[in-house]
Each structure stands twice: as structure tokens, then as C-alpha cells.
N, C-alpha and C positions, 0 to 999 in steps of 0.2 A: 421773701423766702426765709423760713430760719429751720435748723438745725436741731433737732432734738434727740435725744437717747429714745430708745423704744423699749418696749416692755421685757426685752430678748437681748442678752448682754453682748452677744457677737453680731448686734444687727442695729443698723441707723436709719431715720430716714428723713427725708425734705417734705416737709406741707409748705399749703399756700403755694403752691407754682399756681399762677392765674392762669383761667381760662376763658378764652372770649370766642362769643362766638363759633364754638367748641372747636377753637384752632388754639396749640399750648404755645404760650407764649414764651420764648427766647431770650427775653429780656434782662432777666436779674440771674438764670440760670448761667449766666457767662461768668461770673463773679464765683470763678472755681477757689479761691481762694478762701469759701466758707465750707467747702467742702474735702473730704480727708484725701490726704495722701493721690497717692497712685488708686485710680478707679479703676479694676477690668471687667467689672459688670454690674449692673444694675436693672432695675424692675420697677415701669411706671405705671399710670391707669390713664388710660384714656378719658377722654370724658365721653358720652352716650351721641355715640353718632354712627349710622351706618355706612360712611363713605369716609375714608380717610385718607389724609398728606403724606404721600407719603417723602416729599421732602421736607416736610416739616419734621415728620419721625424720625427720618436721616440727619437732620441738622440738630435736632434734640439729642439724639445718643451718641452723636460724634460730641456735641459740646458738653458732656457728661463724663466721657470718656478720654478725653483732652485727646480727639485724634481732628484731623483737617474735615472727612468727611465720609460720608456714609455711599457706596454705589447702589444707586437702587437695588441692583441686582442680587446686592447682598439681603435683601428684606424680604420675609416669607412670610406671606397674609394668612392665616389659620380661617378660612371662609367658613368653618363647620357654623350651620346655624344652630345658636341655643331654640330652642322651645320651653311650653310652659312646664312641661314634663320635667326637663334638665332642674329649673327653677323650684319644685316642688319634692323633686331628690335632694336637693342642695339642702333645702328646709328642714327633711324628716334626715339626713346625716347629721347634722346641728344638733339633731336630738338623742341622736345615738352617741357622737362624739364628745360630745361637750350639753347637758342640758341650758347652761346659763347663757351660753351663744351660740350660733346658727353659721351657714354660709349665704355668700353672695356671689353671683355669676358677673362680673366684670371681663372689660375687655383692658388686654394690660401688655404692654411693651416688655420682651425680654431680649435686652443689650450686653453682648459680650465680646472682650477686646482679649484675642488670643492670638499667637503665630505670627502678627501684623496685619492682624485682616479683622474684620468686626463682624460679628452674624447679629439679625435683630429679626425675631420671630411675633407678629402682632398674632393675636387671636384672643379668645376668652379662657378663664379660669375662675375655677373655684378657690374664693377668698375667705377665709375664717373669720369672722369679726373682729378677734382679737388680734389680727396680725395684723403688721405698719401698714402695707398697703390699704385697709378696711378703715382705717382714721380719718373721723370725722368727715366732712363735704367736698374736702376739695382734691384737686387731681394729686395725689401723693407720689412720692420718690421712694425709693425703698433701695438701699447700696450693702449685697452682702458683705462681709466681710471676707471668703472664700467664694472665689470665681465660680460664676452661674456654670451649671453642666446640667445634662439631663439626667440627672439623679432623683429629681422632684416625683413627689405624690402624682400619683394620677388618679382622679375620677373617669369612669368608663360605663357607656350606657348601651346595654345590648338588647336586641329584641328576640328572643329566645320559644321552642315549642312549648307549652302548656304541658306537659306530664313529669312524672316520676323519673329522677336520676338526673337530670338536667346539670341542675349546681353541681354533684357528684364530678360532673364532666369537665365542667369549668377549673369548680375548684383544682382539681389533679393538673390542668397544664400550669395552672398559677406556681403547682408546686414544685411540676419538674422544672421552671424556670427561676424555682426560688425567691416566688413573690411574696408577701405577705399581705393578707387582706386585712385591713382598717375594720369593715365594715360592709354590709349588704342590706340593700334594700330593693321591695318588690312591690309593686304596686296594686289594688285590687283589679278586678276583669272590667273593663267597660262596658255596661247592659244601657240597653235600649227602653226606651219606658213602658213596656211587656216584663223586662229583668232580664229577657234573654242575650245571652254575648253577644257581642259586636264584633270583636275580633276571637280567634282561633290560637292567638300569640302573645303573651306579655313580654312587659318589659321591665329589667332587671339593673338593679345598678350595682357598682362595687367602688368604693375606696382603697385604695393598692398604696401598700407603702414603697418608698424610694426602691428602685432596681436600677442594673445598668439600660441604658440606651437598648441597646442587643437584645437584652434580655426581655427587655417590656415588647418591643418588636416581632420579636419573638415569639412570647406567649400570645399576643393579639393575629397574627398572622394563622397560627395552630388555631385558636378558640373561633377563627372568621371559617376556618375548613371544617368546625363542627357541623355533623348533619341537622343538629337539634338547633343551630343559630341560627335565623334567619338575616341578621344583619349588624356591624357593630355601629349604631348610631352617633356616637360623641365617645372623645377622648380630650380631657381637658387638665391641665396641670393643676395640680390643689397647694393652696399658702396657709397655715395654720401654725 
């Protein structure tokens, strides 16, 4: 395992933790003595499996966090399945946000040691290329310098009526709750090999800059009681 600066002066992170057998190994991650200071949170990647330890995940982010141990109960599985659709927004954002890099849909460990109790949230996330997590092949560490909170970016993927005013509608709750949008993308209609529609609904995606907790809750609750939504499909934290 070593230690390097990353491209982000308030942020570090660990390559090389090995993975075998896509179970992450504990091995050299015990040798807290290469890593800084007092931890109270951190952000790992999985490696591509769809069944996971979860005392492994528990014994990984206690020995991260120099605490004795993780209680299952305190581990929250994010089960939202990605699709190809999530993968193919993540793409066409990459090109709105950044043309020189792109996103990637990983599944990633978020450990945080507050109060004396530890919360550790699995699920996926939209990963920037350029951020530590996205380096190079192997399972990465990623240790903010200021404690994980729900303040992060969210990517949000809804399926919405087909007419006029729609975004109108969205956009406004985004704004009485004081959101900021990244970014919007929409995808073309799906036709059948006549050209004629498939579906009667698309689907819409947005990048949302940091809000509080409440507030993303919030807006997402409002926008699910719109009559023109028919569904919100994905809500996923963004690293960039």
C-alpha cells in the first residue's frame, strides 16, 4: 500500500489495497502508522461484485478509522440498481462537465466516525475520472481531510411526462430548496423499427450541486408528488 498526494490539496488517498477474489484484503491496511493523523472518514471502491461482506466492510472501516468495530447494523446497503441508461448519462455529463474526462458508476464505501458510533453507507456513485477514487485499476482509499457529511453532489435520474413545462416544474422545487443544477441531460425517445414510440415517457437526468441533507430530501420528496413524474429512478452521490 503507499500513500500519495492527489491532485486536490485538501485530499489524499491509498492505491494498491489488494483484491482477491473480490474480497479486500486487511492485511497491510493495519499499518495505520502510514496513514495521517486522526481518521473520521473515509471513501473506498469496491471492487465489481454483486454480493457483498459485509463483515469484511465492517472490519475494513473500523481498521481505517482506528475504532475496535463496525455493528452490522450500523451498515446501509444503497440496493438501487444502476442500468445501462445511468451508465450512458454518466457518459454524456462527462461531456458537459469536463470534455477531456467523463464519469464512471462504481460501487464505493462511505465511512464515517462521529458521536462514537461509525455509520458506513455501501452503494454506487458517480466518480469523475479525475478524482482519487477513479485512479488507476486498483481498489483506491480516498481520506477527506473534513468529515464525510451529506453535503455531496447528487446525480438524480427521473422518468418524467413527454410535454411542455416539465423542467419548468422541476427546475422551481430545485429552487425553492436552494439547489443548484450542474447540469441536465435528456435522452432521445425510444422507437420501434416502424420509428414509432415505445414509450409515452422519458427520462431525464440532472447533476445537483452540494445542498444540505433536509434539503435534497426535500426537493426529491416534492418533485416524486409531481403529477408530470412518473417515477424517481436513481439517486447517486457524484466525486469530481
Amino acid at each position: 500500500m503507499a500513500v500519495e498526494n492527489s491532485r486536490f490539496p485538501d485530499e489524499m488517498y491509498v492505491r494498491s489495497i489488494s483484491a482477491s477474489d473480490n474480497v479486500l484484503s486487511l492485511s497491510r491496511v493495519a499499518q495505520r502508522e502510514i496513514l495521517p493523523g486522526k481518521i473520521t472518514a473515509a471513501q473506498f471502491v469496491l471492487p465489481s461484485t454483486d454480493e457483498f461482506d459485509l463483515h469484511v466492510i465492517g472490519s475494513f472501516a473500523a481498521t481505517i478509522l482506528g475504532t475496535p468495530f463496525v455493528n452490522r447494523d450500523a451498515i446501509q446497503v444503497d440496493n438501487t440498481k444502476v442500468f445501462d441508461i445511468d451508465r450512458k448519462f454518466a457518459h454524456d455529463f462527462g461531456k458537459v462537465d469536463d470534455p477531456s474526462a467523463g464519469y464512471e458508476i462504481r460501487t464505493i464505501v462511505n465511512a464515517v466516525f462521529e458521536n462514537e458510533e461509525i455509520k458506513v453507507i455501501v452503494g454506487p456513485a458517480l466518480i469523475h475520472e479525475k478524482h482519487p477514487l477513479a485512479r488507476a485499476n486498483a481498489t483506491a482509499l480516498h481520506i477527506p481531510e473534513a468529515a464525510f457529511n451529506d453535503q455531496s453532489e447528487r446525480y438524480i435520474r427521473l422518468r418524467v411526462d413527454d410535454h411542455a413545462g416539465v423542467l419548468v416544474q422541476i427546475a422551481h422545487i430545485f429552487g425553492e430548496n436552494q439547489i443548484n443544477i450542474v447540469g441536465v441531460v435528456q435522452h432521445e425517445f425510444e422507437k420501434d423499427e416502424k420509428g414509432n414510440r415505445i414509450r409515452d415517457d422519458v427520462d431525464i437526468a440532472f447533476l445537483l450541486r452540494p445542498a444540505l441533507h433536509g434539503n435534497s430530501a426535500a426537493a426529491l420528496a416534492d418533485i416524486g408528488n409531481l403529477k408530470v413524474v412518473r417515477a424517481v429512478d436513481a439517486v447517486f452521490p457524484v466525486f469530481r
